[in-house]
C-alpha positions as CSV (number, residue, x, y, z in Angstrom):
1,X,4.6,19.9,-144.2
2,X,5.3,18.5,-140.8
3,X,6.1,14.8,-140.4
4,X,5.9,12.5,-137.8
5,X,6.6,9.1,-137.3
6,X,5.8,6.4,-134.8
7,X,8.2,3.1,-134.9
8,X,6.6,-0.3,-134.0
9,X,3.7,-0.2,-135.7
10,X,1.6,-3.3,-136.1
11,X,-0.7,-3.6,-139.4
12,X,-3.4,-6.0,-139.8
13,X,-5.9,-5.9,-142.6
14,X,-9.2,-7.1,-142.6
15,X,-12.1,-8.2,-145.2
16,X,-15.2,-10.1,-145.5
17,X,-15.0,-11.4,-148.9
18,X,-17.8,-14.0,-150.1
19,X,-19.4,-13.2,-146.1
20,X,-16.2,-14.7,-144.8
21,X,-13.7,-12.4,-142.3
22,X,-10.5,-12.6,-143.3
23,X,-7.5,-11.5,-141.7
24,X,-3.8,-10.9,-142.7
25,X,-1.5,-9.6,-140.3
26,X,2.5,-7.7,-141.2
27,X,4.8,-9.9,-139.8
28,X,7.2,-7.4,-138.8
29,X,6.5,-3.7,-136.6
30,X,6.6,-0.9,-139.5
31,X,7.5,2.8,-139.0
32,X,4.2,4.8,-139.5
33,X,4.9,8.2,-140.5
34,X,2.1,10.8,-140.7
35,X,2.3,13.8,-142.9
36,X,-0.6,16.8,-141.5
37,X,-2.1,19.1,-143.6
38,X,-4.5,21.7,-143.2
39,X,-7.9,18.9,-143.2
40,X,-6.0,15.4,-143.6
41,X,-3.5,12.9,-142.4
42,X,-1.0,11.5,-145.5
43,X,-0.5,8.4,-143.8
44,X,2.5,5.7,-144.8
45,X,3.6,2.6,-143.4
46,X,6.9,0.8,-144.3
47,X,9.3,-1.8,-143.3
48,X,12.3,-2.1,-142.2
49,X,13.8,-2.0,-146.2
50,X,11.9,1.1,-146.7
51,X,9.2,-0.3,-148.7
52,X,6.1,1.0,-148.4
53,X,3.5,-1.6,-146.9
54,X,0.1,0.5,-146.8
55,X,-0.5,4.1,-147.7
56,X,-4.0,6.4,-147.0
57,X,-5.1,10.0,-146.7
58,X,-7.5,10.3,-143.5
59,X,-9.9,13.1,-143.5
60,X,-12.6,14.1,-142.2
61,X,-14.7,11.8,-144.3
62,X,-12.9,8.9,-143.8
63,X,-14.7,5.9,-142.1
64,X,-12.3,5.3,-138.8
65,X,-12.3,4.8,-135.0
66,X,-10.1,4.3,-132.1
67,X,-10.4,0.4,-131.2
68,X,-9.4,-0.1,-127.2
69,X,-6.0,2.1,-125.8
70,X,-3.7,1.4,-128.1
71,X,-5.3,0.6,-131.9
72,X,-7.0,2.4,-134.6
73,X,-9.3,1.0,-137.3
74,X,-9.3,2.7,-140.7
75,X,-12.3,1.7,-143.5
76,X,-11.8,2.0,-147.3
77,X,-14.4,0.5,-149.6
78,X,-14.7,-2.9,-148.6
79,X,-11.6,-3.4,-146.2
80,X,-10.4,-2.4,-143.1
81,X,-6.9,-2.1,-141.5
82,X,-6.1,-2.0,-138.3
83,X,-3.1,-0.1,-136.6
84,X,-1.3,-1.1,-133.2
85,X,0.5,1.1,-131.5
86,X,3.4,0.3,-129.0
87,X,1.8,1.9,-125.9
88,X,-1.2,4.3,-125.3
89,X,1.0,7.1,-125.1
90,X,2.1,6.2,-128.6
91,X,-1.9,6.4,-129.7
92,X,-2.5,9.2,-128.1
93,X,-0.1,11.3,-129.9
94,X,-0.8,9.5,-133.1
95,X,-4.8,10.4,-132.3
96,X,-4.4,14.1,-131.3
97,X,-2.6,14.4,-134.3
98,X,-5.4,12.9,-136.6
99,X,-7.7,14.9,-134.8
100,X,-6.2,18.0,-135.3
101,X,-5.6,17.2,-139.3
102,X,-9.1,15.9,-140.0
103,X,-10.3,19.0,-138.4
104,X,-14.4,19.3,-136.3
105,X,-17.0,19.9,-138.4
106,X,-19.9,20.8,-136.9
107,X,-18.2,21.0,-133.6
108,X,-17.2,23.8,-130.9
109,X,-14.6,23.1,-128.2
110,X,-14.6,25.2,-125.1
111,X,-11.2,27.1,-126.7
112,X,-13.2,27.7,-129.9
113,X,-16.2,29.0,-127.8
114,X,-14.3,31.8,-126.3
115,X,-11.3,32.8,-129.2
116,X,-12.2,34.3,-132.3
117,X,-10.4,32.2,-135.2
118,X,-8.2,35.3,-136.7
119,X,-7.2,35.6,-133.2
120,X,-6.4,32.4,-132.1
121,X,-4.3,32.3,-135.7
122,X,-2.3,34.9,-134.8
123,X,-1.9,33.8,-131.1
124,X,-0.5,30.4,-132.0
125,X,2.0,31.5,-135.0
126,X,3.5,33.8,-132.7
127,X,4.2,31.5,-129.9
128,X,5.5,29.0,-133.3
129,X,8.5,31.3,-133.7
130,X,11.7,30.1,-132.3
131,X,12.6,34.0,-131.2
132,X,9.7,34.3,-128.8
133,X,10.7,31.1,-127.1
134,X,14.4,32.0,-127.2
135,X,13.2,35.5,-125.5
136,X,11.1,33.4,-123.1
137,X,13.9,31.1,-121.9
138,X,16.7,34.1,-121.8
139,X,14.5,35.6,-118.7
140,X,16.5,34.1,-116.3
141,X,14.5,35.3,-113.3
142,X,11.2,33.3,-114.7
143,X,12.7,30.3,-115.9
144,X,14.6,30.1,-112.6
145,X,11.3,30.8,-110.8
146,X,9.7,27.6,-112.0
147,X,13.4,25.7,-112.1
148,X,13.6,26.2,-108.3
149,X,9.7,25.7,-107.6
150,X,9.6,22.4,-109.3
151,X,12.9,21.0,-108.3
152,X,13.0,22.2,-104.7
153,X,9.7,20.1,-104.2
154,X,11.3,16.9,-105.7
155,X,9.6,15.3,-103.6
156,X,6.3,16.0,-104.9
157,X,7.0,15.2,-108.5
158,X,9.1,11.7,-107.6
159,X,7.2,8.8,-109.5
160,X,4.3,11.0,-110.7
161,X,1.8,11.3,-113.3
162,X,2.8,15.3,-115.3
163,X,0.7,17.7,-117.4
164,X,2.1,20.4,-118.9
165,X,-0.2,22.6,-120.7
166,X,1.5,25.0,-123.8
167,X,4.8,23.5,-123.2
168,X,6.4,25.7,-125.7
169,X,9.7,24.5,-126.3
170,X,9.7,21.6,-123.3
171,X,11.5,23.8,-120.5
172,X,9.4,22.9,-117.7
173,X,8.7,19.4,-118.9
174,X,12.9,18.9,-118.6
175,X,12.5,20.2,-115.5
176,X,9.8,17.6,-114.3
177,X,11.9,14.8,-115.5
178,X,14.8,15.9,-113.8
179,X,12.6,15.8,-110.3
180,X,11.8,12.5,-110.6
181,X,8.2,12.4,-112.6
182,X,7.7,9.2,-114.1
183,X,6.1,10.3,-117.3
184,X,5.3,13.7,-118.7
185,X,2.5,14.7,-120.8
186,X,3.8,18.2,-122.7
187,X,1.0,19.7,-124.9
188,X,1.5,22.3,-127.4
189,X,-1.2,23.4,-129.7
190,X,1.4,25.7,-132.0
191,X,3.6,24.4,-134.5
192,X,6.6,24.9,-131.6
193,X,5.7,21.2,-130.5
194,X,7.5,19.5,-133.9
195,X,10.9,21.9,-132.0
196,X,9.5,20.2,-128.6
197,X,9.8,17.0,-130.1
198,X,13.1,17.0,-131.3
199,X,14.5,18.0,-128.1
200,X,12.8,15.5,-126.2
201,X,14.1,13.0,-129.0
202,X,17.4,14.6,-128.4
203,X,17.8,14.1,-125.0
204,X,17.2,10.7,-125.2
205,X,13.6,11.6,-123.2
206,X,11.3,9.6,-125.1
207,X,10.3,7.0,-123.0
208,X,9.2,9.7,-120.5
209,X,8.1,12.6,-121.9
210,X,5.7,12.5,-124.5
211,X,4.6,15.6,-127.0
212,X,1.3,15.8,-127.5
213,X,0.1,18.5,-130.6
214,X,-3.2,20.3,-130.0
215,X,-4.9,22.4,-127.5
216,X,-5.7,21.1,-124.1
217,X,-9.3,21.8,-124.9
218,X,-9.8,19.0,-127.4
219,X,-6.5,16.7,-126.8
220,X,-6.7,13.4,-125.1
221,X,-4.6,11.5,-122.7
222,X,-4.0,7.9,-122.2
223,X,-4.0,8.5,-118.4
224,X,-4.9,10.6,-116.0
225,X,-2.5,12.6,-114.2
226,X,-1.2,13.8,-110.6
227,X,0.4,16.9,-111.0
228,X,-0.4,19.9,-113.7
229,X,2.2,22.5,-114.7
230,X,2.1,25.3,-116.8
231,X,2.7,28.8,-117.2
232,X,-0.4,30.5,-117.6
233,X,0.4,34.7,-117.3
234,X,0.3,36.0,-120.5
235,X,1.5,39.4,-121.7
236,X,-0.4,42.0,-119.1
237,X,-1.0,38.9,-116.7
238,X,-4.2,37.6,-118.7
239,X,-4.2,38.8,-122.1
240,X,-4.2,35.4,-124.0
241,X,-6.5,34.0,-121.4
242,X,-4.1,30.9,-120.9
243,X,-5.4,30.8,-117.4
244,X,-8.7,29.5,-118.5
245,X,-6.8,26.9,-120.2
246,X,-4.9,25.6,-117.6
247,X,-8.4,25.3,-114.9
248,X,-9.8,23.4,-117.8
249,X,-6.7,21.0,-118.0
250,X,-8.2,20.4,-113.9
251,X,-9.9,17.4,-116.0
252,X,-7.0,15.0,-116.3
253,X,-6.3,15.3,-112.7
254,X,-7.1,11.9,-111.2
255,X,-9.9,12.2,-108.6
256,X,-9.3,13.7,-105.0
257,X,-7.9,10.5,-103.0
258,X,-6.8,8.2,-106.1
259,X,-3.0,9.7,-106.0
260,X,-1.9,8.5,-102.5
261,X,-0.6,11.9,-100.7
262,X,-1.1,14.4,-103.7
263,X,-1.4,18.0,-102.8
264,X,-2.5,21.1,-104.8
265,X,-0.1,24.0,-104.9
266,X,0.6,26.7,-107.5
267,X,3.7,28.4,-107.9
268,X,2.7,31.8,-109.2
269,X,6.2,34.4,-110.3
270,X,5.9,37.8,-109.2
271,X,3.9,39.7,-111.4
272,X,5.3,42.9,-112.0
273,X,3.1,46.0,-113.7
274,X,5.2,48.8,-114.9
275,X,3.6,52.0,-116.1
């Protein structure tokens, strides 16, 4: 069961007994830790002795909303608590991750519209194996490709907003950072992301690069964003049909003119067809 946990955490608990709102709020950040499963969120607040403040399952069923950039408001029975995170990119992970536990009923992104289910299993455990990324990252020629693309235009990336869609393990999220980019955006939609984490984590990268879980279809960001990389050439050059991925990720891009002299390239390897 994966875990993850998000320091900082303000509580503050809400009622309206005898018509009267009444409000007590945790002295003290608490450590939120959120355990997913296949249609809910184990959720678990504690303090800094370890003692567990506030505890909930959140499914699908469950009364909550998002509450401004930064907060989320859960409802059970009569009471309400309210969670603050430390920064939007804190809520945003923290809400993809809800969002991919509690699951859609009833609803159809544009990922879903095109992939069959059994295929889109089968697509994402794959890419969840540590061996396929280790085979991915031992082909020098690629990840030198996108090494030299990205760091070569420094320039480009220096103080910049960065998406980068099916991170995988992180590589070219690293490679962002070390070009200058001011925050990086990695989403993953496999369970590769939790590996993605730890590295960042690792690295001491937090504060700049941020993991989101989920596909790109149905994730949300806390900002919009300059520059968008990814690698979207499948195995015969389209055959998981990343590419339609990545034009949709175009969304996040802030608008033509907002990022003072942006410009649009793409840095495409050779693609190489043998019989």
């Amino acid at each position: 069961m994966a875990v993850s946990v998000f320091p900082g955490v303000r509580l503050l608990s809400i009622g309206d007994a005898n018509g009267e709102i009444q409000r007590h709020s945790e002295q003290q950040p608490l450590r939120l830790e959120v355990k997913a499963t296949q249609d809910a969120a184990l959720i678990n607040l504690s303090n800094a002795e370890e003692t567990c403040v506030f505890k909930c399952s959140v499914s699908r069923d469950t009364e909550c909303s998002r509450v401004g950039k930064q907060s989320f408001i859960i409802t059970l029975g009569c009471n309400s608590v309210l969670l603050q995170f430390t920064s939007p990119a804190e809520f945003s992970s923290f809400y993809n991750l809800l969002k991919n536990c509690r699951g859609h009923s009833g609803e159809q992104s544009v990922f879903s519209d095109r992939t069959e289910e059994s295929s889109a299993v089968q697509y994402f455990q794959f890419y969840g194996y540590l061996s396929q990324q280790q085979n991915m990252m031992q082909d020098y020629v690629r990840t030198g490709t996108y090494q030299r693309a990205i760091l070569q235009n420094h320039t480009d990336f220096k103080d910049k907003v960065v998406l980068d869609v099916g991170c995988g393990s992180g590589i070219l999220s690293f490679f962002a950072a070390q070009a200058g980019a001011r925050k990086v955006y990695a989403v993953e939609a496999s369970t590769m992301a939790q590996h993605a984490e730890v590295l960042v984590n690792t690295n001491r990268l937090g504060d700049r690069v941020v993991v989101i879980p989920g596909k790109v279809e149905e994730v949300t960001l806390p900002e919009q964003v300059d520059i968008i990389i990814s690698e979207p050439m499948g195995y015969m050059l389209f055959n998981e049909r990343m590419l339609e991925s990545y034009l949709h990720a175009k969304k996040f891009l802030k608008p033509s003119g907002e990022a003072e002299g942006s410009i649009s390239k793409t840095f495409p390897p050779n693609a190489i067809l043998n019989p």
